[in-house]
C-alpha positions in Angstrom: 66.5 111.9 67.2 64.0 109.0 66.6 66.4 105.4 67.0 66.3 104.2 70.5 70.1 103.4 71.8 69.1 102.3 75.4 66.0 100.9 76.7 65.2 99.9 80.8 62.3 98.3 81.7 61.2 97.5 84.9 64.7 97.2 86.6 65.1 96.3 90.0 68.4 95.3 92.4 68.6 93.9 95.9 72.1 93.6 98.0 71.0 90.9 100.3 67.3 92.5 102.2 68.6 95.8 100.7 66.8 97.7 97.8 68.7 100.1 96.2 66.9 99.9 93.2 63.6 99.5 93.0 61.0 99.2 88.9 63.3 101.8 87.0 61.9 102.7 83.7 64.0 104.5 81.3 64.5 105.3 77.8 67.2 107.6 75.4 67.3 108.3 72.3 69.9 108.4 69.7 72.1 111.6 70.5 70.4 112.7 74.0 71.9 114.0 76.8 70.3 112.5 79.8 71.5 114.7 83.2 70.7 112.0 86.0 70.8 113.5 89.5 70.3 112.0 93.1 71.4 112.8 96.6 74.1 109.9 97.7 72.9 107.0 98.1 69.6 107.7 95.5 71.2 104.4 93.4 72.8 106.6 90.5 75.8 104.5 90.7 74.6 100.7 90.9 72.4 101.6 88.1 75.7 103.1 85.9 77.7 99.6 87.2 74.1 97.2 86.1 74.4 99.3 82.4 78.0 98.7 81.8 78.1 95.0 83.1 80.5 95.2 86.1 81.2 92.4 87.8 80.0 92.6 91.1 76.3 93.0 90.0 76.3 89.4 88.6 78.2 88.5 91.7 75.3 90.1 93.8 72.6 88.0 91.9 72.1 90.5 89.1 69.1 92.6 88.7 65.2 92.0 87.9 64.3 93.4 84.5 65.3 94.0 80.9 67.6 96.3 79.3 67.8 96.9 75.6 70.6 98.1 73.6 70.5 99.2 70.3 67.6 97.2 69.5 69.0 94.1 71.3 68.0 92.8 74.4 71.5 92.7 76.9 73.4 91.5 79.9 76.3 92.3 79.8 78.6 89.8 81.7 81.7 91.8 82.1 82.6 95.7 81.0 84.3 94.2 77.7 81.2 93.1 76.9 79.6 96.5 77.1 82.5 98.4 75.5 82.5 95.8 72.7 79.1 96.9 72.0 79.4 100.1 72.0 79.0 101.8 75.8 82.1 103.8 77.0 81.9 104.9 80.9 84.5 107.8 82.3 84.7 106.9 86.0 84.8 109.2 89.0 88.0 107.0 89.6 90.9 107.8 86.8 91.8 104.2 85.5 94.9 105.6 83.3 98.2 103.8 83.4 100.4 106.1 85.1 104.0 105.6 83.4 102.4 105.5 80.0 102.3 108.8 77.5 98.5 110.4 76.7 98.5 109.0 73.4 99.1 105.4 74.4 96.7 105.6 77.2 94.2 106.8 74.7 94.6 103.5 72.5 95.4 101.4 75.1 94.9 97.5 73.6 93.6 99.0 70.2 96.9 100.0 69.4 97.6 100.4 65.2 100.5 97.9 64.2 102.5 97.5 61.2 103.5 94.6 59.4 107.6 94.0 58.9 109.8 91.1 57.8 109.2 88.4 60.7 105.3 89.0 60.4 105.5 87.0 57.1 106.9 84.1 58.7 105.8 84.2 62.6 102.2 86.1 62.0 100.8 89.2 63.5 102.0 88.3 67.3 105.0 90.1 66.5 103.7 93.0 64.2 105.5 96.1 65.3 103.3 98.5 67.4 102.5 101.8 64.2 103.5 104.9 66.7 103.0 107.4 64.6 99.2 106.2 63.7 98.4 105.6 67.3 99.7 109.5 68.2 97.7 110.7 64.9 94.5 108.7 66.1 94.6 110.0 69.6 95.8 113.6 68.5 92.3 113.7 66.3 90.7 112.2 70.0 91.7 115.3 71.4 90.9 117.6 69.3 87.3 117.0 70.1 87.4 118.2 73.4 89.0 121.3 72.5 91.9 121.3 74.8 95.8 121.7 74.7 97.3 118.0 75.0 99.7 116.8 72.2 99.7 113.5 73.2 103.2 113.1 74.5 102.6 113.8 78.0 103.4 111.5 80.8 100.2 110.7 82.7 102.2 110.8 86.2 103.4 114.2 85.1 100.3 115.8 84.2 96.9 118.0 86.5 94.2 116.1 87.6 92.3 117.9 84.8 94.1 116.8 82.2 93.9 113.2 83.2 90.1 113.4 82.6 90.2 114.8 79.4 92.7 111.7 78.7 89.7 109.1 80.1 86.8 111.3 77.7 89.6 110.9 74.7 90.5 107.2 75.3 86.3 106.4 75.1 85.6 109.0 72.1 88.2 107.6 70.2 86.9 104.4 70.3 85.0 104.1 66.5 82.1 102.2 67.8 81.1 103.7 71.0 77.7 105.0 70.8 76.7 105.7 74.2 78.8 108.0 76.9 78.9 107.4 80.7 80.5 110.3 82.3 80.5 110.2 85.9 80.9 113.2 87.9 83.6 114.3 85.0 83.7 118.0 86.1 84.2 117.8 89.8 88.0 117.5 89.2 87.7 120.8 86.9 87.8 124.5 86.7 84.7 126.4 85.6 86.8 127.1 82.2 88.1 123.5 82.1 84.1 122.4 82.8 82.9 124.3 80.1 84.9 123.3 77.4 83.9 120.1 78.7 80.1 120.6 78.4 80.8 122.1 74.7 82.3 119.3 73.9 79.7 116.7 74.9 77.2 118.9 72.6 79.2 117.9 69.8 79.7 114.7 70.3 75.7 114.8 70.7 75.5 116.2 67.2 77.5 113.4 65.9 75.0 110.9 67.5 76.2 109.9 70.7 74.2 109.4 73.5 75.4 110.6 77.1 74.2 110.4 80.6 75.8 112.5 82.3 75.8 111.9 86.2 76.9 115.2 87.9 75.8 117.0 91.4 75.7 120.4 89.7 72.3 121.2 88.7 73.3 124.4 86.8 75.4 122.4 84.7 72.5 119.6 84.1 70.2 122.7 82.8 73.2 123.9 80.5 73.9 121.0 78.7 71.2 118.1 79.0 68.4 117.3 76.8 66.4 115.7 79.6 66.5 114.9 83.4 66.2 111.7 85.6 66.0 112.4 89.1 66.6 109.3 91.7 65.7 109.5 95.1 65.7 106.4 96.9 66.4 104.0 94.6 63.1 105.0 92.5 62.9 107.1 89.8 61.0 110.0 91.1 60.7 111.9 87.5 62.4 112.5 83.8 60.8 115.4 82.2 62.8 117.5 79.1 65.0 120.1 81.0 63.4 122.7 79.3 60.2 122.4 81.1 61.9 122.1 84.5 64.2 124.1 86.7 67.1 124.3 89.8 64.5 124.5 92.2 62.2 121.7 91.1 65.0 119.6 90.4 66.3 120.0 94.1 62.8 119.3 95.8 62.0 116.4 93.8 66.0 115.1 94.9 65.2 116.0 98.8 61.7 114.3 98.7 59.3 117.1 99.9 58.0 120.4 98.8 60.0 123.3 100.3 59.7 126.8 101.0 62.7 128.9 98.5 63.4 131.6 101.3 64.6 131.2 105.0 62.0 130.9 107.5 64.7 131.1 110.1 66.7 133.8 111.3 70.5 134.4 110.9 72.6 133.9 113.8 74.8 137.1 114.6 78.0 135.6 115.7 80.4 138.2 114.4 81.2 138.7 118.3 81.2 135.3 119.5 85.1 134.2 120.1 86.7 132.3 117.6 87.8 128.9 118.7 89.8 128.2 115.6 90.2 130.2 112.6 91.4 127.9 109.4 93.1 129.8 106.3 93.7 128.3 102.9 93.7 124.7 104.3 94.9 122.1 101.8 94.5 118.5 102.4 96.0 115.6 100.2 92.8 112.9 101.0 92.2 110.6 98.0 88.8 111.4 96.9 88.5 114.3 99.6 90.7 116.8 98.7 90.4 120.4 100.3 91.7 123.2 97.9 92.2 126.3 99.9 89.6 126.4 102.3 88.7 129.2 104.7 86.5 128.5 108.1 86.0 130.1 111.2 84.9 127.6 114.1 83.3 129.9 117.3 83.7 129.1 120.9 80.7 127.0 122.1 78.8 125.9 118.8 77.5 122.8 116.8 78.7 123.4 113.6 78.0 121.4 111.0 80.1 120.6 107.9 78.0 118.8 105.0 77.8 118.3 101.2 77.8 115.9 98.6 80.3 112.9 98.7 83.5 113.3 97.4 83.3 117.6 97.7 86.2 117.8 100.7 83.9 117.5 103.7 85.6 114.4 105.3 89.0 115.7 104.9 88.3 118.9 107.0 88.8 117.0 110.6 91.4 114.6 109.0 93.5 117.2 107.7 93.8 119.1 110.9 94.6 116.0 112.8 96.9 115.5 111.0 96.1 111.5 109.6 96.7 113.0 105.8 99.2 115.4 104.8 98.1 119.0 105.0 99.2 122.6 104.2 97.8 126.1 105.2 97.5 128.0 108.4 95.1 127.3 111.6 95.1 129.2 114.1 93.5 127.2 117.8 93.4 129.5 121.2 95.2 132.3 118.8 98.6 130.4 118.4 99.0 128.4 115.0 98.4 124.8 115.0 101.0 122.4 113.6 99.6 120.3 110.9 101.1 117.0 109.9 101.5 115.7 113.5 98.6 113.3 115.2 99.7 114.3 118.6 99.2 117.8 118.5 96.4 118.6 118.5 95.3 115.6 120.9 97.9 117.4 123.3 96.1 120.6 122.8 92.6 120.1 123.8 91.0 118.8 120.4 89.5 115.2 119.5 88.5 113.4 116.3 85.7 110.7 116.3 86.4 109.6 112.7 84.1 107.8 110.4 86.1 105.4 109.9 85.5 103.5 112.9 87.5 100.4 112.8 90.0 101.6 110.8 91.1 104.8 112.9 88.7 104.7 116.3 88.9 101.2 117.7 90.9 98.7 118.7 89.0 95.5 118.2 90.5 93.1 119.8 90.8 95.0 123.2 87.6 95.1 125.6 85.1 98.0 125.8 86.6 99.4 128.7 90.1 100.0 127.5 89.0 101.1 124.3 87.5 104.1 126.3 90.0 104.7 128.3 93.1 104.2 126.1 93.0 107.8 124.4 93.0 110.0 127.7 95.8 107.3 129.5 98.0 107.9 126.5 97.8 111.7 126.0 96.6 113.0 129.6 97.9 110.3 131.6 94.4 109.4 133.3 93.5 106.2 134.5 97.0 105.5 135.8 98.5 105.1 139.7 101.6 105.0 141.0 102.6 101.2 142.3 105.8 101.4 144.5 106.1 104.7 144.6 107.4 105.2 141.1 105.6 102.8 138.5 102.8 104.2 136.8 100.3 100.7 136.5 96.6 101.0 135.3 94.2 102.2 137.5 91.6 98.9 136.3 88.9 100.1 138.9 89.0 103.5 137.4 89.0 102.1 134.0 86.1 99.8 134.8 83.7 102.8 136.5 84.4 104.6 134.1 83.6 102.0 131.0 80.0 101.6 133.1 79.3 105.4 133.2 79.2 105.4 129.5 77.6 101.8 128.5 74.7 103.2 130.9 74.4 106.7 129.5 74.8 105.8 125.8 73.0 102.4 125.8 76.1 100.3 124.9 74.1 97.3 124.2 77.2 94.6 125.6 77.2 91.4 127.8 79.6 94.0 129.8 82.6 96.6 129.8 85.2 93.5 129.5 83.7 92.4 126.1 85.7 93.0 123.1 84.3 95.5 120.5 84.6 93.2 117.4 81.8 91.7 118.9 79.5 94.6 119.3 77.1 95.6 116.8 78.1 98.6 114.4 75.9 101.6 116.5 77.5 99.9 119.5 81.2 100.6 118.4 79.8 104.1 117.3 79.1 105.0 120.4 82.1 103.3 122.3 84.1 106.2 120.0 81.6 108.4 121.4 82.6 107.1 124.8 85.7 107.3 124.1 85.6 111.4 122.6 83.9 112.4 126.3 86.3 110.6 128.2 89.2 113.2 126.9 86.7 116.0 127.7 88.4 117.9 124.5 87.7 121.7 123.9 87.0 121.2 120.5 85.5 117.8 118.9 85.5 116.9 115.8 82.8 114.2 114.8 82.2 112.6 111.6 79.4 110.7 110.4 78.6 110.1 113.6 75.0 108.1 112.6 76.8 106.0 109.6 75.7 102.4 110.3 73.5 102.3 113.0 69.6 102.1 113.6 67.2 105.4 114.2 66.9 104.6 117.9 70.6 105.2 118.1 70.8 107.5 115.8 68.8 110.1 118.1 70.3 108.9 121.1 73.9 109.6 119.6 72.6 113.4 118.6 70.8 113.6 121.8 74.2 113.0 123.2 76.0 115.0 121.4 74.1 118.4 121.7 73.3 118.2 125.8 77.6 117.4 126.2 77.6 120.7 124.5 75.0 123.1 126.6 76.4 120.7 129.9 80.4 121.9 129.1 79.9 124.3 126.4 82.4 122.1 124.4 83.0 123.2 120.9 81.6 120.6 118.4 82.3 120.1 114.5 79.7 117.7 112.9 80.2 116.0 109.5 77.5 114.6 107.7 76.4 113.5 104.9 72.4 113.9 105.4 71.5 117.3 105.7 68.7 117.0 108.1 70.8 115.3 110.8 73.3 118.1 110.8 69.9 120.6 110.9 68.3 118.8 113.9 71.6 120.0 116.4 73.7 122.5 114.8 73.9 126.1 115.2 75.7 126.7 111.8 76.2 124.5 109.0 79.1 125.1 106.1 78.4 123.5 102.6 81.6 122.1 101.2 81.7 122.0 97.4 84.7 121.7 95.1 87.3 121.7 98.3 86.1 125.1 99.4 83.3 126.4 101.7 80.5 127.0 99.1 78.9 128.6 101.7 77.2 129.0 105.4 73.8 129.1 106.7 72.1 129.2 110.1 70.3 125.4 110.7 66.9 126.8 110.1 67.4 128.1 106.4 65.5 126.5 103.9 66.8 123.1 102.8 66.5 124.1 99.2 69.1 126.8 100.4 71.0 124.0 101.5 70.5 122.2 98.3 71.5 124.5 96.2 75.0 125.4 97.5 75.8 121.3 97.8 75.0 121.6 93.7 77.3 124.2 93.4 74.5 127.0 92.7 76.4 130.1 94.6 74.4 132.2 97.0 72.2 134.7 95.6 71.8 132.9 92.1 
């Protein structure tokens, strides 16, 4: 391996005032397998989307540097560009044409045709699509990876599995791809499925393709890569053969600080502390979320915390058993079960959801601060109302209004007062109007999620802050979801690492964030 297929030099990108990637040097040789790792967020992905010429790079203001492909100097203006000269990229996000069979997604627009009678005299335009060469052609596709597809299958019919082998096939069988972008191509897959996978991108190494392979599990990176690239920050912190590397290195030099490899903290006995709810085999149909049989117990009184990497499942734990996605399995709340697939249950019950999708699911944004407060606990528990004649229930606006002014005081709602709408308010603002909004329906059980997404590190704290004294104050039960590991170990008692749609595993918050790191890449307790 001595050609060079890809070159970066000095590559920078700005959104706006924001750098998410900042002097990346980079180079692969014919045939390598480059594992590239990063927490979310490191700037994995904008550099993947700058490489294969998408289209909202150049409509961003492109990027600072100089890549070099094959010897040439590139910048690729659209992903045609990049295909035509040789890049293939399997995204995390299937782009397969549902109705059509494997085979024909596999030669999609390079489809073999034959000549007939009417060619002669009206030209190629209406040569006959050859279906028996475009089934041979993806048949031989397929048989690289090893896997049993005959090509006749209808994409809509087929496992989420198989659909990725179908995107690896449709870029393999293109004759001159000569570098492979697979990103995150095993989450979607069994351990079996994954390792025929990871066989199969040795071969196609041996035959002179080059692959970076983007994936969150680190055992995986040391199975099959030549070399790895760690981002952290937009920077690239270090590429080093993976040979000379391991696991533990690769995790401290994605979390940005040395770290002890044992638990300095104790384990908290809660095995007789009640159990608030108790979740069994919980299944939960949320695009690019999906839970797959997920066990958790949630005890009376804690902060637990549910993290891991994007895309694993943790999102779709609250979601799912509020119903806002449909959901099968059993949960169990105050010892009677729990029925899924209906909003207003558990809302009736006692429970609460500040979702991270703030103005989407939390607010309404053309209504003013103090009715956006209010509106949750006037709908379900009929506060905030009084009785006008005798018999009309009207809204209690004096109510509504001391109660707006409680919260804007003790969160800092930064507003020209409770009447203003909370379109106008600044992101952290709306955040902790849903806040506001959660307290208000004094819940048993809250569920939280990404509760610091958006807003500054004053509010930030002040949000946790929050969060952690309205559980000592009412001993209210609190489920966290996060995606950044420290937040979740400044206020919970217990945090759950989801990986793969399943709890990967549970620690107290003081283990050692290399514990934590290893279980979000899929390394199992113990190993």
């Amino acid at each position: 391996m001595s050609d060079t297929i890809l070159k970066i030099e000095n590559l920078s990108k700005s959104f706006g005032d924001n750098t998410v990637l900042k002097d990346i040097n980079l180079e692969l040789k014919e045939g390598e397998i480059l594992g590239l790792v990063g927490e979310n967020g490191a700037g994995k992905s904008t550099l993947m989307k700058i490489i294969f010429g998408m289209e909202v790079i150049r409509e961003t203001g492109g990027y600072n540097g100089k890549i070099f492909f094959d010897g040439k100097e590139v910048n690729f203006l659209s992903p045609f560009d990049a295909l035509n000269a040789g890049i293939g990229m399997v995204h995390q996000e299937f782009s397969l044409i549902p109705g059509f069979k494997v085979s024909e997604n596999i030669v999609l627009n390079r489809e073999s045709t034959k000549n007939n009678l009417m060619t002669h005299f009206f030209g190629e335009g209406i040569s006959k699509i050859d279906q028996k060469d475009n089934t041979k052609r993806a048949q031989e596709a397929i048989s690289k990876l090893g896997v049993n597809l005959t090509g006749q299958e209808q994409i809509n019919e087929m496992a989420v599995a198989y659909k990725q082998f179908t995107e690896i096939a449709r870029e393999i069988e293109r004759e001159s791809t000569k570098l492979l972008v697979l990103d995150e191509p095993t989450a979607v897959l069994t351990e079996d499925e994954a390792k025929i996978l990871l066989d199969t991108m040795k071969k196609l190494s041996d035959k002179g393709i080059t692959i970076i392979f983007i994936t969150h599990r680190l055992n995986e990176i040391m199975a099959v890569s030549d070399k790895v690239t760690v981002l952290r920050d937009g920077q690239l912190i270090n590429t080093v053969p993976t040979k000379s590397t391991n696991v533990n290195e690769i995790t401290e030099w994605m979390i940005g600080r040395k770290v002890s490899t044992s638990s300095e903290g104790k384990n908290i006995d809660n095995s007789n502390v009640e159990t608030l709810m108790e979740i069994k085999d919980l299944w939960v149909d949320m695009p690019g979320e999906m839970l797959k049989g997920l066990d958790l117990d949630i005890k009376k009184g804690e902060i637990l915390g549910l993290g891991g990497m994007a895309g694993q499942g943790k999102i779709a734990v609250a979601n799912g058993v509020m119903g806002l996605f449909k959901t099968k399995g059993n949960v169990k709340y105050k010892n009677e079960d729990l029925v899924l697939n209906k909003p207003t249950y558990p809302l009736e019950k006692g429970i609460f959801f500040v979702s991270e999708d703030r103005k989407g699911v939390g607010l309404l944004l053309d209504e003013s601060i103090e009715r956006n407060i209010a509106f949750p606990a006037m709908e379900i528990k009929g506060q905030f109302l009084k009785k006008y004649l005798g018999f009309l229930n009207v809204i209690d606006d004096k109510a509504v209004t001391d109660n707006a002014k409680k919260y804007i005081e003790k969160l800092e709602i930064k507003s020209m007062n409770e009447k203003q709408k909370v379109a106008e308010l600044s992101g952290g603002n709306q955040q902790k109007v849903c806040v506001a909004k959660a307290f208000t329906m004094e819940p048993d059980l809250l569920f939280v999620s990404e509760p610091t997404r958006g807003i500054d590190v004053g509010a930030k704290q002040l949000v946790l802050e929050t969060l952690k004294e309205y559980n000592r104050e009412r001993n209210t039960t609190i489920v966290v979801t996060s995606s950044e590991i420290e937040e979740l170990r400044s206020i919970c008692d217990r945090i759950a690492i989801i990986n793969e749609g399943k709890v990967a595993g549970i620690l107290p918050a003081t283990a050692s964030i290399l514990d934590f790191g290893k279980l979000m890449s899929g390394i199992k307790e113990g190993e």
